[in-house]
PAKOLPA-510865 format. One record per residue: residue in one letter; residue number from 1; y, z, x of N, C-alpha, C, CB in turn. Coordinates in steps of 0.2 Angstrom, whole numbers, plus 5000, padded with zeros to 4 digits. Glycine has a CB too. Layout:
REM PAKOLPA-510865
(lumgu a,NUM,(Y,Z,X),(Y,Z,X),(Y,Z,X),(Y,Z,X)) ...
END
This chain:
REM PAKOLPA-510865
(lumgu x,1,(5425,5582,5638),(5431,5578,5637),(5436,5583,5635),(5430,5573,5631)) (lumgu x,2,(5442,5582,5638),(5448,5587,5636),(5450,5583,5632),(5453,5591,5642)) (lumgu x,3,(5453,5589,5625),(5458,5586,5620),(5465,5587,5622),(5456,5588,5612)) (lumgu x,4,(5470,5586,5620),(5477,5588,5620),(5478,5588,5612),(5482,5582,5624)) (lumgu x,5,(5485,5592,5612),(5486,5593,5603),(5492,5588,5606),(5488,5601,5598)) (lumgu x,6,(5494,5585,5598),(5500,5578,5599),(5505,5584,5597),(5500,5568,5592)) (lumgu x,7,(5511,5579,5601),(5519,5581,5600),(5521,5576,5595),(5525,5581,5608)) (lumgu x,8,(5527,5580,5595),(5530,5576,5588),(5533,5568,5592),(5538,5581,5584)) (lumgu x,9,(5535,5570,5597),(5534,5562,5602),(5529,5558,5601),(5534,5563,5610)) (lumgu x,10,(5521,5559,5599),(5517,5557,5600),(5515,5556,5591),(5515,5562,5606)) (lumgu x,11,(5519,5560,5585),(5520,5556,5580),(5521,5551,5579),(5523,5558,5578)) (lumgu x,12,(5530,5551,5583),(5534,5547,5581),(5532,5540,5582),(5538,5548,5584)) (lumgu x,13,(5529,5541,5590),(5524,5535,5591),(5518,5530,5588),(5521,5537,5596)) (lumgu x,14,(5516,5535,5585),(5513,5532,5578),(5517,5528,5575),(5510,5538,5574)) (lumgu x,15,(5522,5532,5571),(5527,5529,5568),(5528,5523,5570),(5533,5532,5569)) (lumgu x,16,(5528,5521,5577),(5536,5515,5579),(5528,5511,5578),(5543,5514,5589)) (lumgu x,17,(5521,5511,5579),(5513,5506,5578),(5514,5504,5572),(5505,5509,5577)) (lumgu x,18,(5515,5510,5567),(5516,5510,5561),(5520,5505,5559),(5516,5515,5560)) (lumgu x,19,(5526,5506,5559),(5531,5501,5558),(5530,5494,5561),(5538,5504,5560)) (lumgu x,20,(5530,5492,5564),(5529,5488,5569),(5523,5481,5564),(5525,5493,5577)) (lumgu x,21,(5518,5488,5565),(5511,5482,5560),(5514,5481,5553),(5501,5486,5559)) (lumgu x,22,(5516,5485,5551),(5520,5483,5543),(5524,5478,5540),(5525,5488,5542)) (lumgu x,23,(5528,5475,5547),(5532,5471,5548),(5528,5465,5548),(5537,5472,5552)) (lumgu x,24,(5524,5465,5551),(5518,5458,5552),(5513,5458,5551),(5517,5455,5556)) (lumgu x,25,(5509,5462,5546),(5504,5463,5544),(5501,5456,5540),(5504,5468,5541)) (lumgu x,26,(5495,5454,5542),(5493,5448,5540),(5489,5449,5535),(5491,5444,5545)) (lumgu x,27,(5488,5450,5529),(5481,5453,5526),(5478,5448,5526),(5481,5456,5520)) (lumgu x,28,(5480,5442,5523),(5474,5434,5522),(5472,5433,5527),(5477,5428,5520)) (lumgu x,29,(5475,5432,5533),(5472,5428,5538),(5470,5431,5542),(5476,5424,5542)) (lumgu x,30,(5471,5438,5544),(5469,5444,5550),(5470,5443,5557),(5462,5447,5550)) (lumgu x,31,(5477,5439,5556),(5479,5439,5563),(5483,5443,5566),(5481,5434,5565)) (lumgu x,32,(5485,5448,5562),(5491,5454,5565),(5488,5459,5562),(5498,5453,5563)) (lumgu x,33,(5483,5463,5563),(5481,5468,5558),(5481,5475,5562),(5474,5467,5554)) (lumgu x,34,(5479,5474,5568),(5482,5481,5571),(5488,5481,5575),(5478,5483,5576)) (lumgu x,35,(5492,5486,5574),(5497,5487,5579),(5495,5493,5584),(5505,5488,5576)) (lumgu x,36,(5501,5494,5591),(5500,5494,5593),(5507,5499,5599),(5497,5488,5592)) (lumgu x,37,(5508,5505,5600),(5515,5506,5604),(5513,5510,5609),(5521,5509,5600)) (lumgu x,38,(5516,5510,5615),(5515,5515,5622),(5524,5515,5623),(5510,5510,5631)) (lumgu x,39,(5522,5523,5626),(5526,5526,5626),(5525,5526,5636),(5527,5532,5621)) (lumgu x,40,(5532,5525,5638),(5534,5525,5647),(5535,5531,5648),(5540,5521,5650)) (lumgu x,41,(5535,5532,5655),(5536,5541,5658),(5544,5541,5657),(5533,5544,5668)) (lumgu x,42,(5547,5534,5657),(5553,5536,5656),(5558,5536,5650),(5554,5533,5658)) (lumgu x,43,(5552,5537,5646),(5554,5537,5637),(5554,5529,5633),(5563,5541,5635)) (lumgu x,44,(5553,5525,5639),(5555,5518,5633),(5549,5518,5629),(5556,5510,5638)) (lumgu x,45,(5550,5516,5624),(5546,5514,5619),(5543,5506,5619),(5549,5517,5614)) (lumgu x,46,(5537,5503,5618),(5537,5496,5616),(5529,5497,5613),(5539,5489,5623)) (lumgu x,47,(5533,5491,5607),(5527,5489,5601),(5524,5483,5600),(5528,5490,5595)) (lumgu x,48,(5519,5482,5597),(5517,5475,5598),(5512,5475,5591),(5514,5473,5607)) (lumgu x,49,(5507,5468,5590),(5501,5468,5586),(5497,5465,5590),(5501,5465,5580)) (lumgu x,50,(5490,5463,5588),(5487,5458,5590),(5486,5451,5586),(5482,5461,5591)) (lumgu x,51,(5484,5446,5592),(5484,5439,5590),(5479,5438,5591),(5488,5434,5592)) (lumgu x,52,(5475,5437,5584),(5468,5435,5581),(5467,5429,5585),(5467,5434,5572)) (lumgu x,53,(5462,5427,5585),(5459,5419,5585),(5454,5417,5590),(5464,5414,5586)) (lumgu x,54,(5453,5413,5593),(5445,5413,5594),(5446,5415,5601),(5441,5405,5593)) (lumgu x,55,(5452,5415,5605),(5452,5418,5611),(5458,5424,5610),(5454,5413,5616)) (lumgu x,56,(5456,5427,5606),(5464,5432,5602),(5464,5438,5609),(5462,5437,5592)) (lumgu x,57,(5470,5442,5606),(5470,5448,5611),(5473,5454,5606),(5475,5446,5619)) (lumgu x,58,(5470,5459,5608),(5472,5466,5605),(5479,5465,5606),(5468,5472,5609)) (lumgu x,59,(5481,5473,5602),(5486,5474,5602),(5487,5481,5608),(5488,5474,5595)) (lumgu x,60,(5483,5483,5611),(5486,5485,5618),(5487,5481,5623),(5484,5489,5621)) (lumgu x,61,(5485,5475,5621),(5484,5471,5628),(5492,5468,5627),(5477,5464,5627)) (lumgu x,62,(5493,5464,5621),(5499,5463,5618),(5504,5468,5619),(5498,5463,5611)) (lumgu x,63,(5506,5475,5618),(5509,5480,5620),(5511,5478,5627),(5505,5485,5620)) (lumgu x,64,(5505,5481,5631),(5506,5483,5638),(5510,5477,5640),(5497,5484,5643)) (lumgu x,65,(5509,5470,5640),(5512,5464,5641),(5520,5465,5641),(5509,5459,5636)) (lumgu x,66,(5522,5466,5634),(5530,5469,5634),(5531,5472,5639),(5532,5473,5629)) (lumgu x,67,(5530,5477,5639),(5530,5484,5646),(5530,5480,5653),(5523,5491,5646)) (lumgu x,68,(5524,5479,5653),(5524,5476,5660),(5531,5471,5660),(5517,5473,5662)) (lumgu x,69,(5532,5467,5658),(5537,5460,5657),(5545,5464,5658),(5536,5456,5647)) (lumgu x,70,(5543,5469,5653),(5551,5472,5655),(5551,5473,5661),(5554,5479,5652)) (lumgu x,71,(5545,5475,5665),(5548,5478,5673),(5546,5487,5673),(5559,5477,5672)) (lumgu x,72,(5542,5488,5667),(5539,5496,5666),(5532,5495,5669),(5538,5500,5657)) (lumgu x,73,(5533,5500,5674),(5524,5502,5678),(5523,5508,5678),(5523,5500,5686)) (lumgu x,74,(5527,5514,5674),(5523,5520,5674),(5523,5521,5667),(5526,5525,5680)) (lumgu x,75,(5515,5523,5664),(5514,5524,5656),(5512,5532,5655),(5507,5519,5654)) (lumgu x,76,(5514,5534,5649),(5512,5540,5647),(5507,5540,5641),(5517,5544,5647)) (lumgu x,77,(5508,5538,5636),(5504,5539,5632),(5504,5531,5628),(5507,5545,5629)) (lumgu x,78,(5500,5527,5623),(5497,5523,5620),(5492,5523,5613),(5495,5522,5624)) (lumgu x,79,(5495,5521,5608),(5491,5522,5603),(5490,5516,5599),(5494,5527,5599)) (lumgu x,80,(5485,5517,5596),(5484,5509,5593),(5481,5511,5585),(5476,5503,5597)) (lumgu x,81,(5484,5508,5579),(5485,5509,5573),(5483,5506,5570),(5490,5509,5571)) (lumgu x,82,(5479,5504,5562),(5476,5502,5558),(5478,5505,5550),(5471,5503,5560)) (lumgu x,83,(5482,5502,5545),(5484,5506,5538),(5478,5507,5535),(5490,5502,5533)) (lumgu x,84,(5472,5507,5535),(5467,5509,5535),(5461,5514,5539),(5466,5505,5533)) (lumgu x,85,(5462,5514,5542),(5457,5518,5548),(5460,5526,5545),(5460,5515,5560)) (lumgu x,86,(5454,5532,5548),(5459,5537,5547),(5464,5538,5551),(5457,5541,5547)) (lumgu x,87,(5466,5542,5547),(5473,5544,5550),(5477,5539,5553),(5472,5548,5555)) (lumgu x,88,(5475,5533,5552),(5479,5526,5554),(5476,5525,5562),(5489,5526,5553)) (lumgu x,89,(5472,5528,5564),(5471,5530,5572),(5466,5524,5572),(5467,5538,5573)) (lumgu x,90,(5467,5520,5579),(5460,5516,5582),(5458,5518,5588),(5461,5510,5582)) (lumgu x,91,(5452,5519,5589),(5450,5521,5597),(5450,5512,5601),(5440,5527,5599)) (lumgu x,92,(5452,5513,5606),(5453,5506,5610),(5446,5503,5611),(5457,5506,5618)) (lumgu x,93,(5447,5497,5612),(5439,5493,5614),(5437,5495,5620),(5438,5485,5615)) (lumgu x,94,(5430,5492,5622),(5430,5492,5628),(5435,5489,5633),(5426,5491,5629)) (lumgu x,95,(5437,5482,5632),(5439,5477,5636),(5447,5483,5635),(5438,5468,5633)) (lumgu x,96,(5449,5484,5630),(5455,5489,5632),(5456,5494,5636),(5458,5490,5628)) (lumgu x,97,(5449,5498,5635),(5450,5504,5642),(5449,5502,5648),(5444,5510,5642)) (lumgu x,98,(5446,5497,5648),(5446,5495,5656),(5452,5494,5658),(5442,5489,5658)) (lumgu x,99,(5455,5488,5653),(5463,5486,5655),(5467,5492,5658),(5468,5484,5648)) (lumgu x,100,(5467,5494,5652),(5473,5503,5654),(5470,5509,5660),(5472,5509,5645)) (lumgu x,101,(5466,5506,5661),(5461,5512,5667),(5465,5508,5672),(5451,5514,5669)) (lumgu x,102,(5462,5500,5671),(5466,5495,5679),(5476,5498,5679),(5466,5483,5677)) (lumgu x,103,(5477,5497,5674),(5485,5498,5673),(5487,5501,5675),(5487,5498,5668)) (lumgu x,104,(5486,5507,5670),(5487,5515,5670),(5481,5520,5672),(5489,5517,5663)) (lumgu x,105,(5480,5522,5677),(5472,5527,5678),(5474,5534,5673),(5471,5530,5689)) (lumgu x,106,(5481,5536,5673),(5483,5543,5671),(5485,5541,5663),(5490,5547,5677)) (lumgu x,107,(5487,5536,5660),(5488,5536,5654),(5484,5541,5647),(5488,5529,5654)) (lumgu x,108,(5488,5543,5643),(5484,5548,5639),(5484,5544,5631),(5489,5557,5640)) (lumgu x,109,(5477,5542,5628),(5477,5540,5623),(5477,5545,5615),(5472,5536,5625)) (lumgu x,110,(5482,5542,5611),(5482,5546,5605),(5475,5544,5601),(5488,5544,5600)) (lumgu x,111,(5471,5547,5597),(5465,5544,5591),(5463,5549,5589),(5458,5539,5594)) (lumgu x,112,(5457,5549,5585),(5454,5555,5583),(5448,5558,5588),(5450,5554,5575)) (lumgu x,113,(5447,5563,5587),(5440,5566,5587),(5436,5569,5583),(5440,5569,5591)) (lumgu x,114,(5430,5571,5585),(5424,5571,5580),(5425,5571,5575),(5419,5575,5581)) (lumgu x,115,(5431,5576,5574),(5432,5580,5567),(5436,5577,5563),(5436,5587,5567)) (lumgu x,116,(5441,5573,5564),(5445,5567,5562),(5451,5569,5562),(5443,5563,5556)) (lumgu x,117,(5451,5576,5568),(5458,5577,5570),(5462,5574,5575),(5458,5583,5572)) (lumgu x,118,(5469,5572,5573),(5474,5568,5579),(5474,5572,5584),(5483,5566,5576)) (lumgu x,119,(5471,5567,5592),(5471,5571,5597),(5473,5564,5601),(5463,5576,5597)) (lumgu x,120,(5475,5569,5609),(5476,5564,5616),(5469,5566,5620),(5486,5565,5622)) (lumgu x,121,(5467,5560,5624),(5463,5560,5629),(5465,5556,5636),(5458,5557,5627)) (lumgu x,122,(5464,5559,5639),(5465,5554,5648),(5459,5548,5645),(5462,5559,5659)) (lumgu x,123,(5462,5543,5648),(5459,5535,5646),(5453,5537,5650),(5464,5528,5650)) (lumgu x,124,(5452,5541,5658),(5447,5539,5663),(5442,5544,5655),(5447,5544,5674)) (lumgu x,125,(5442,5548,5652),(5437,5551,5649),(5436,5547,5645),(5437,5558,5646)) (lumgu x,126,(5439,5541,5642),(5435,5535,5638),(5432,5530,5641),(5439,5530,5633)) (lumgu x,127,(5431,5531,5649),(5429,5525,5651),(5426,5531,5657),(5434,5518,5652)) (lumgu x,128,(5421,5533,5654),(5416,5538,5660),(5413,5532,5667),(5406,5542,5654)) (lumgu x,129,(5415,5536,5674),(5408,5532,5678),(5411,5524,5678),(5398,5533,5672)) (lumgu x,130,(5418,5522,5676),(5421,5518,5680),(5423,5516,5685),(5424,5517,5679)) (lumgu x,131,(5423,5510,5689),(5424,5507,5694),(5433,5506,5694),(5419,5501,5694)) (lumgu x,132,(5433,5507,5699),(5442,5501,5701),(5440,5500,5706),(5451,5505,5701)) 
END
């Protein structure tokens, strides 16, 4: 697996998850508890959370949805956030690497690695030996 070191673009991005789940953070009910932001090759930025419930959906699923809705089909990077996880970092589910491999094959994800250092990964290295 190759790691990448984050840019401050790739801070900030944190930042706008960050902000984003802050504003609608649900603590009682846990229906907004992760956020969620991808960044476009063409800088746009969009954020989102997820919506809990018995058929709920992540908050990159939520994300990507904005993006695609605006009319954005080329991604660069994606990060998903938690005010507790370390570093606030979440690695995506399964059902979200698949999404983002269908979506995006080349998208590069922010999270930790082993060491619980903030690092990017191409998505195909989270989802080894996938089909499209």
């Amino acid at each position: 697996m190759t790691f990448e070191r984050i840019t401050d673009a790739d801070r900030a991005l944190i930042r706008t998850a960050l902000d984003t789940l802050s504003r609608c953070y649900d603590e009682g009910v846990y229906n907004h508890t992760v956020g969620a932001a991808v960044r476009c090759k063409n800088g746009n930025v969009y954020s989102g959370v997820n919506c809990d419930g018995i058929h709920g959906s992540c908050a990159e699923y939520i994300t990507m949805g904005m993006a695609i809705s605006a009319g954005e089909r080329e991604f660069d990077t994606i990060v998903a956030v938690h005010q507790k996880a370390v570093n606030s970092l979440l690695s995506p589910c399964g059902n979200c690497r698949q999404m983002l491999l269908e979506y995006c094959p080349d998208i590069r994800v922010i999270l930790n690695n082993d060491e619980g250092e903030m690092v990017k990964v191409g998505i195909r290295d989270l989802l080894p030996f996938a089909c499209l």
